[in-house]
C-alpha positions, 0 to 999 in steps of 0.5 A: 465224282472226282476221287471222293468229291461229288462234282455234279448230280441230278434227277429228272423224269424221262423228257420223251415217250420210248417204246422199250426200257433200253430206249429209256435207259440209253436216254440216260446214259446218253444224258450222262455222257452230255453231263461229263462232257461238260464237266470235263470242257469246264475243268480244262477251262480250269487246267484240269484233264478228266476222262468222264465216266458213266456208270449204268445198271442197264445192260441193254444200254451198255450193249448199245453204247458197245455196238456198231450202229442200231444193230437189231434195235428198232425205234432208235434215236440215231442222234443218241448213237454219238456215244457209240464213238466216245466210247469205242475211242475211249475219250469217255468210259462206261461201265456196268454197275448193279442195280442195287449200287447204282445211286441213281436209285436215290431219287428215282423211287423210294428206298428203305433208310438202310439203302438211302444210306449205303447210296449218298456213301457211295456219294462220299455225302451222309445224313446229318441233323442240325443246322450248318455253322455257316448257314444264316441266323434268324437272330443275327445283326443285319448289316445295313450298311447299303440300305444306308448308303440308298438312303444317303444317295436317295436324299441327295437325288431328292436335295439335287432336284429342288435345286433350279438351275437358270441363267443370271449374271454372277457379280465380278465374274468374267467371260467374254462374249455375252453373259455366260455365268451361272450359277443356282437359283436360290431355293424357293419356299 
């Protein structure tokens, strides 16, 4: 999120067998860092500096992300421990949330009405019943323009092709060398 703005989300089931819940979670929050990485290189892109954020309900990810190397962790990805140095430098930030503010939740298991709607505030969204103003309408005007213009260029291509082209002489043309001129058979049929 950027102020009230939500810039990305998604929701995706665990890609790999992990042996412990911290192992799970500590995919997650690496995953989350990966996405705020990439949101912070486009929004330089655009001349804009973000610190990504990662918010996480695990503590035992969290103390991961905290430490020096595996520690006593066993079954560890080492490729996941990059974040270890994002954080400790404070190029990105990471912060504990409790499980029952934690978004997150939204499409990962099913919530009772009152929660789904405390998280997509959380999200600066909301429920909403009807139809956009923008959104296309069934009963409108179909422009068709480019389906006329293919057609125009479709009976154009067709015309051009009953046209032969071969080599005759052309009265009072004039060109040096051998008969040069050209010019368009007449049309058969």
């Amino acid at each position: 999120m950027l102020g009230d703005h939500l810039l990305k989300h998604w929701a995706s089931t665990q890609k790999r067998i992990t042996l412990s819940s911290g192992e799970a979670e500590l995919g997650a929050v690496v995953r989350g860092f990966s996405e705020g990485l990439g949101i912070q290189s486009v929004a330089r892109d655009l001349g804009v500096e973000l610190q990504p954020e990662v918010h996480a309900d695990s503590s035992a990810a969290i103390g991961i992300c905290r430490r020096n190397g595996i520690g006593k962790v066993r079954h560890l990805a080492v490729a996941q421990l990059w974040v270890q140095d994002l954080v400790r430098s404070g190029e990105c930030r990471l912060y504990k949330v409790l499980g029952t503010e934690n978004p997150a939740d939204l499409m990962t298991k099913p919530l009772p009405r009152a929660e789904i709607d405390s998280h997509l505030g959380r999200l600066g969204l909301s429920r909403a019943t009807g139809r956009a103003e923008s959104a296309p309408r069934a009963d409108a005007e179909v422009d068709d323009t480019l389906a006329r213009r293919l057609e125009h260029a479709s009976r154009q291509q067709a015309s051009a092709r009953d046209v032969e082209v071969s080599p005759r002489r052309v009265p009072g043309a004039s060109c040096t060398g051998p008969p040069c001129a050209w010019a368009p058979s007449p049309r058969k049929g």
